[in-house]
C-alpha positions in Angstrom: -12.3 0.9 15.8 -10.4 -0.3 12.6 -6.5 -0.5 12.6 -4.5 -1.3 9.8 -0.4 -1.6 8.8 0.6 -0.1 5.9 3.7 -2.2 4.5 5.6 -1.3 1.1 8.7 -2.0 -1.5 10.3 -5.0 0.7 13.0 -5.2 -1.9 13.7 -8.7 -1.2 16.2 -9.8 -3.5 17.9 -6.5 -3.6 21.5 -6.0 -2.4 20.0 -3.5 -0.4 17.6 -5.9 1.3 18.1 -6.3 5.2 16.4 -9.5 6.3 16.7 -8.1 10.2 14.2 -5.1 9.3 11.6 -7.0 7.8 11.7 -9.4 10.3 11.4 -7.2 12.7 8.4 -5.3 11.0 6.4 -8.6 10.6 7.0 -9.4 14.5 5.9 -5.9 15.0 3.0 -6.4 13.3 2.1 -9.9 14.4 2.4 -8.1 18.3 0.0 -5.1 17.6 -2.6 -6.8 15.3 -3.9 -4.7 13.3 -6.9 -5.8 11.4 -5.8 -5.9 8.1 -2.0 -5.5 6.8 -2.1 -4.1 3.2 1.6 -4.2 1.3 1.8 -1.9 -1.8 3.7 -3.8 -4.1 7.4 -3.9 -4.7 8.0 -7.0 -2.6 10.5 -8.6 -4.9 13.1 -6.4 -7.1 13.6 -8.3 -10.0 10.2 -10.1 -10.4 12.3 -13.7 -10.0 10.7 -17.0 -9.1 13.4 -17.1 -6.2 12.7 -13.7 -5.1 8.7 -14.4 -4.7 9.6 -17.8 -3.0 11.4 -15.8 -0.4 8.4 -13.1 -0.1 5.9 -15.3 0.2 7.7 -17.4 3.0 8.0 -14.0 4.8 4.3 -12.8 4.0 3.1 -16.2 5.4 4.3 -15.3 8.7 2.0 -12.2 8.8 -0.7 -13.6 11.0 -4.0 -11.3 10.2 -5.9 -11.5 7.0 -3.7 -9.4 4.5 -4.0 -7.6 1.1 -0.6 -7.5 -1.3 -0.7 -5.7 -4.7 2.3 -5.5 -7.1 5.3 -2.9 -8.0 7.2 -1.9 -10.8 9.9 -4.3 -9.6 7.4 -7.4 -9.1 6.5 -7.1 -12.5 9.9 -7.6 -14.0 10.8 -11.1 -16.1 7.1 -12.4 -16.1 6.7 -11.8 -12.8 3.3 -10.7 -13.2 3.1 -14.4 -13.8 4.6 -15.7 -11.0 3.0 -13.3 -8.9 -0.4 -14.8 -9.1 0.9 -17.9 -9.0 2.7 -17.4 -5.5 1.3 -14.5 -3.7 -2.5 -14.2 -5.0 -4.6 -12.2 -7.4 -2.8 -8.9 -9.1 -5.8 -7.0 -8.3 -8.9 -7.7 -6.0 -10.6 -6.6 -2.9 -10.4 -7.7 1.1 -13.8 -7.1 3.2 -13.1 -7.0 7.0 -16.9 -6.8 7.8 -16.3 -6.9 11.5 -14.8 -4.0 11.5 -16.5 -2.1 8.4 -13.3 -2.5 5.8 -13.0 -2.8 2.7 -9.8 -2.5 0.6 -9.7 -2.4 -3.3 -6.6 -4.0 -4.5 -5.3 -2.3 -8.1 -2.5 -3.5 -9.8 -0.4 -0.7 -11.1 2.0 -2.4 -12.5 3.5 -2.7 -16.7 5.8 -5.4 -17.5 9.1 -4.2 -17.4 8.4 -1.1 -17.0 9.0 1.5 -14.2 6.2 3.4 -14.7 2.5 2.6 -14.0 -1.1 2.8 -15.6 -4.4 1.1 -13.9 -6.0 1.2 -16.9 -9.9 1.8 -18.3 -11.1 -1.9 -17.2 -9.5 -1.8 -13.9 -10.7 1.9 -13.3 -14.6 1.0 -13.8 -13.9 -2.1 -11.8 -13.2 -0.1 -8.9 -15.5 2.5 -9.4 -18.4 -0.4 -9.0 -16.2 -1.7 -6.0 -16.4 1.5 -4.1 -20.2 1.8 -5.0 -20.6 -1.6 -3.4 -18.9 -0.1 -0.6 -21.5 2.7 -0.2 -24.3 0.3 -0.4 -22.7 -1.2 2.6 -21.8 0.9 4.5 -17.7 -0.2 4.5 -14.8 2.2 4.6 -13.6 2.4 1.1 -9.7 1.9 0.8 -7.7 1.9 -1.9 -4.0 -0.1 -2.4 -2.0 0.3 -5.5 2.3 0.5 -5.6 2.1 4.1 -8.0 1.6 7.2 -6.1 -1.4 9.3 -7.5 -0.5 12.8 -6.3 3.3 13.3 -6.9 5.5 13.2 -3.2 7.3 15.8 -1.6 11.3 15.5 -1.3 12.1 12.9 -4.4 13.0 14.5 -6.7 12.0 15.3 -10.0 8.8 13.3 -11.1 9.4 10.2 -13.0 8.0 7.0 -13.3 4.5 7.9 -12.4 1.1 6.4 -13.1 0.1 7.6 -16.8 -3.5 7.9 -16.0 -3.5 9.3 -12.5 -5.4 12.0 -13.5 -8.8 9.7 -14.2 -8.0 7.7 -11.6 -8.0 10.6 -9.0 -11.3 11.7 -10.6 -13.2 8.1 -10.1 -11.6 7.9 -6.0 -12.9 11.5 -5.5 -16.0 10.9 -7.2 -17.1 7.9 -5.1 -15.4 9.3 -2.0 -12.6 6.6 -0.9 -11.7 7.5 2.6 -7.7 6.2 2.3 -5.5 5.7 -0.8 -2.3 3.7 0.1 0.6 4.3 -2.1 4.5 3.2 -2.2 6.9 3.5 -4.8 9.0 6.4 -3.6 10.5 4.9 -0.8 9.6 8.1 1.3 6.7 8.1 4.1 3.5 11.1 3.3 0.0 12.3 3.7 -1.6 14.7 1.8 -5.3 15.5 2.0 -8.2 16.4 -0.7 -11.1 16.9 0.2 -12.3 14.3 2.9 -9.7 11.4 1.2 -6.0 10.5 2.7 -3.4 9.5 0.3 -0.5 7.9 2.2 2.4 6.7 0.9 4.8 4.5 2.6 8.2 4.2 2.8 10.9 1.0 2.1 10.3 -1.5 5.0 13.1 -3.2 4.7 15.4 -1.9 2.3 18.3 0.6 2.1 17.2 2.5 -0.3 16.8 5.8 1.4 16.6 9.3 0.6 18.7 11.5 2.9 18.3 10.8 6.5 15.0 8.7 6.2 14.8 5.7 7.7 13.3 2.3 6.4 9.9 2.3 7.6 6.3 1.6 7.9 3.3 2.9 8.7 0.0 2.2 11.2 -3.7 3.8 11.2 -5.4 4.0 13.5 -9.2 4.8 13.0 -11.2 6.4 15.7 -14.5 7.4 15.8 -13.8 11.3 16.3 -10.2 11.4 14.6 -7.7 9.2 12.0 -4.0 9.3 12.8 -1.3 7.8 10.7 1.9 7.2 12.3 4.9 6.2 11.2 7.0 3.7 12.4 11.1 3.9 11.6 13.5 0.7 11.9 15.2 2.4 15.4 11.8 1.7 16.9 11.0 6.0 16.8 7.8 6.5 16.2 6.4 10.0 14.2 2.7 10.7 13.8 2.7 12.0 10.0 -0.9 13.0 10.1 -4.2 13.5 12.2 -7.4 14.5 11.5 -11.0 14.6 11.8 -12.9 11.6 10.9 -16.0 12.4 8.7 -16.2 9.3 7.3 -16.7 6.1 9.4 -20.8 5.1 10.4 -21.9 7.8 7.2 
């Protein structure tokens, strides 16, 4: 059954960055091998040539096939640019046919800007991505940096995606199973319908929210049940959600 790591907002570059955590993530990761690690954006924090050289030296040590999209942060002075010059494409998609995957890659992201938009072209895109999906009978999974539904415990809402409305109508229209999220630096599930919208926490940076801890999380698909745990920098684990799977062999 499919598993898959759920890294987001690395920082690296910030003065909050702690090399030790994300080291130890990717070792972690590299030891329970998932089948696909997807990292929702935010890997640099200032968008600067330097800063992605560093990422990508890290992300090249992540050894199963793997999905990045960009944050806020990545997109700062041109580094939209540099992102697709170093990492990969700003948006795209990742079949794992073996084990019936498919993640849709968005790019959230506005230059310079903290907020995010995916945008009319980007929208349809994945609408026909998802229907491809269907037609093959994948599990639909969507990565983009901006949360969609707004997250408990942050405060007052700010810096959101401007069109999550239409966006959440298009992912519940064509039925994705998971919607990955970061941006808030502060680990959730909620459910609609039969879709999970996750949100990660900062996997290797300070910048926390009370007593949280930097984090990541894991998912485990199983045939009767999905479970989404997290995974705290102490080496705690905290199952943040589990539920019936009626989705996977539809």
């Amino acid at each position: 059954m499919p598993f898959i790591a759920h890294l987001s907002d690395l920082h690296i570059g910030s003065i909050g960055f702690v090399e030790e955590l994300l080291i130890n993530a990717i070792d972690y990761v590299n030891e329970i091998k998932p089948n696909v690690t997807i990292i929702t954006g935010d890997i640099t924090d200032n968008g600067y040539y330097l800063e992605y050289e560093e990422a990508a030296s890290y992300l090249d040590q992540i050894k199963t096939p793997i999905l990045v999209v960009p944050g806020n942060h990545d997109s700062r002075h041109i580094g939209d640019e540099v992102f697709e010059e170093l990492i990969k494409n700003r948006y795209g998609t990742l079949k794992v046919k073996k084990h019936g995957l498919k993640v849709i890659g968005l790019d959230s992201s506005e230059p310079d800007l903290d907020y995010g938009r995916v945008g009319r072209s980007q929208q349809n895109w994945m609408a026909e991505e998802l229907k491809k999906a269907d037609e093959e009978n994948l599990y639909k999974i969507i990565a983009l940096h901006h949360h969609i539904i707004p997250v408990p415990r942050t405060g007052r809402e700010r810096n959101v995606l401007t069109d999550a409305g239409d966006i959440l109508q298009t992912i519940m229209e064509r039925k994705a199973d998971l919607i990955l999220s970061g941006h808030k630096h502060m680990p959730h599930v909620w459910m609609m319908e039969n879709s999970a919208f996750i949100t990660a926490g900062t996997a290797s940076s300070l910048r926390l929210r009370g007593r949280e801890l930097s984090s990541f999380n894991t998912i485990n698909i199983e045939e009767d049940f999905i479970e989404i745990v997290l995974n705290r920098a102490d080496g705690t684990q905290r199952c943040l959600a589990k539920y019936e799977n009626t989705c996977l062999g539809d």
